[in-house]
C-alpha positions as CSV (number, residue, x, y, z in Angstrom):
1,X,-2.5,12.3,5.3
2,X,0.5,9.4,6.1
3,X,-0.9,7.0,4.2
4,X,-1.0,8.8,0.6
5,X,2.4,10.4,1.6
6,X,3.6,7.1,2.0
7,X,2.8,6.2,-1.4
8,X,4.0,9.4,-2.8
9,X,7.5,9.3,-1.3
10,X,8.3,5.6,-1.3
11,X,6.8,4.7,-4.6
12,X,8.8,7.8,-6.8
13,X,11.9,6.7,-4.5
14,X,12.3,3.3,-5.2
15,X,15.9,3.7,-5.3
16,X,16.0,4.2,-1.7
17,X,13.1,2.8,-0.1
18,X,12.1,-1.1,-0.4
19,X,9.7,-1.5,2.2
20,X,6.3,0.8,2.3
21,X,3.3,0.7,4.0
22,X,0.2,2.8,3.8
23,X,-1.5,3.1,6.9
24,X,-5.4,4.2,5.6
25,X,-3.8,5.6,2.3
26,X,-6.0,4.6,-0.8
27,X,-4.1,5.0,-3.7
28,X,-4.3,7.0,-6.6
29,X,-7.9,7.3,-7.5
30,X,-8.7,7.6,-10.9
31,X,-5.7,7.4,-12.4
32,X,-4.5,3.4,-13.5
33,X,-1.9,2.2,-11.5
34,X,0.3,1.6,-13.6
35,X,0.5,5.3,-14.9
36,X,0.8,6.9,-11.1
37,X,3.9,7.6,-9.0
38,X,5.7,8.1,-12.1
39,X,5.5,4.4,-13.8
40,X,6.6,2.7,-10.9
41,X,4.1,0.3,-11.2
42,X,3.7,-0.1,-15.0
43,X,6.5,-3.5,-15.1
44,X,5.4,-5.6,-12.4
45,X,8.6,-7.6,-13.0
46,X,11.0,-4.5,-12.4
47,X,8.6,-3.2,-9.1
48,X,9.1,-6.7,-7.5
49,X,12.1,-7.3,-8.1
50,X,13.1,-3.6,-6.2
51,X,10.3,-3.2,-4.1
52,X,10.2,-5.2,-0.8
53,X,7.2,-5.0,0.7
54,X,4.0,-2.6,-0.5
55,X,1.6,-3.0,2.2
56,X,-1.8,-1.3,2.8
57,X,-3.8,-1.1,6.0
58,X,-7.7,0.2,6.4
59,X,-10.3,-0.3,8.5
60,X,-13.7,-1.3,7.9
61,X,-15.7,1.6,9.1
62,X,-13.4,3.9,7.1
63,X,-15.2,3.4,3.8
64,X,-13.4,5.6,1.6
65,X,-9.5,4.2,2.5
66,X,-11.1,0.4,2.9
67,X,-12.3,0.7,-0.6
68,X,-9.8,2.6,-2.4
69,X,-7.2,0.2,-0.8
70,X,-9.1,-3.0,-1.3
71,X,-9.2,-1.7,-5.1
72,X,-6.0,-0.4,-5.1
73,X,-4.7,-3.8,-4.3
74,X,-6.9,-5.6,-6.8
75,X,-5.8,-3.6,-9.4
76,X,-2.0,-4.4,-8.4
77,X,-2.5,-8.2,-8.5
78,X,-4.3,-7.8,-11.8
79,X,-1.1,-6.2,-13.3
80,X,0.9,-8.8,-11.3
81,X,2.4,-6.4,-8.8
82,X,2.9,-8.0,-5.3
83,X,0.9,-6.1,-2.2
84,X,0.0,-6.6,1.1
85,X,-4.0,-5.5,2.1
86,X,-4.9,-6.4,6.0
87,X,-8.4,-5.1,7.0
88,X,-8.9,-3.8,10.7
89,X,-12.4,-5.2,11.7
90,X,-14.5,-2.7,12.8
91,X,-12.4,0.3,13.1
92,X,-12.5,3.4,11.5
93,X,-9.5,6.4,10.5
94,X,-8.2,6.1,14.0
95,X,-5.4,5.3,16.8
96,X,-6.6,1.6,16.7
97,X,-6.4,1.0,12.9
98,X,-3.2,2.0,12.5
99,X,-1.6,-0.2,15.6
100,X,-3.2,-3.2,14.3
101,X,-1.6,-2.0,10.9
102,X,2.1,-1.9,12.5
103,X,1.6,-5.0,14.3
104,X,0.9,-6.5,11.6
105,X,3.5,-4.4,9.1
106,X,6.5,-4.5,11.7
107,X,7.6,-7.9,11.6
108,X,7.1,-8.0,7.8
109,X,10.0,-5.9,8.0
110,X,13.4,-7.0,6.5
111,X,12.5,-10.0,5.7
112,X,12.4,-11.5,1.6
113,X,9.1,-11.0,-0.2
């Protein structure tokens, strides 16, 4: 449940959190992006110029979080918001998704977009 929670928080708190990264979260769903976490992603221009770093992180054998992210972050480029999405090859909702996911998130950390 991190991953979504992620979202959640760090995408209605923009105001206090810059860097987010969803670790097998998916998104919202059905609802457009730019409509969910209360309009935070409806001006591409505003989001990027607070937001940091929105990164997502699935594996391949978790079907349900690869797609939703992989169409989550489609659906952000399309409306010009900037993302991260790094596949873990041939893992699944599990210990070794999510450490290739922070090895890959932590040094993203801090740094300019």
């Amino acid at each position: 449940m991190g991953g979504g929670q992620a979202l959640q928080i760090g995408l209605t708190h923009l105001d206090t959190f810059a860097w987010i990264g969803a670790f097998s979260g998916a998104g919202v769903g059905r609802t457009p992006p730019a409509q969910a976490y209360g309009g935070a992603l409806a001006n591409a221009t505003t989001f990027n110029d607070r937001a940091r770093l929105l990164y997502f992180g699935a594996g391949t054998e978790e079907t349900q979080f690869h797609q939703g992210a992989v169409a989550f972050h489609a659906a952000l480029d399309s409306l010009g918001v900037r993302s991260v999405f790094v596949a873990s090859p041939g893992t699944a909702h599990e210990w070794q998704t999510w450490r290739r996911a922070l090895h890959d998130f932590a040094p993203r950390l801090f740094r300019a977009p």
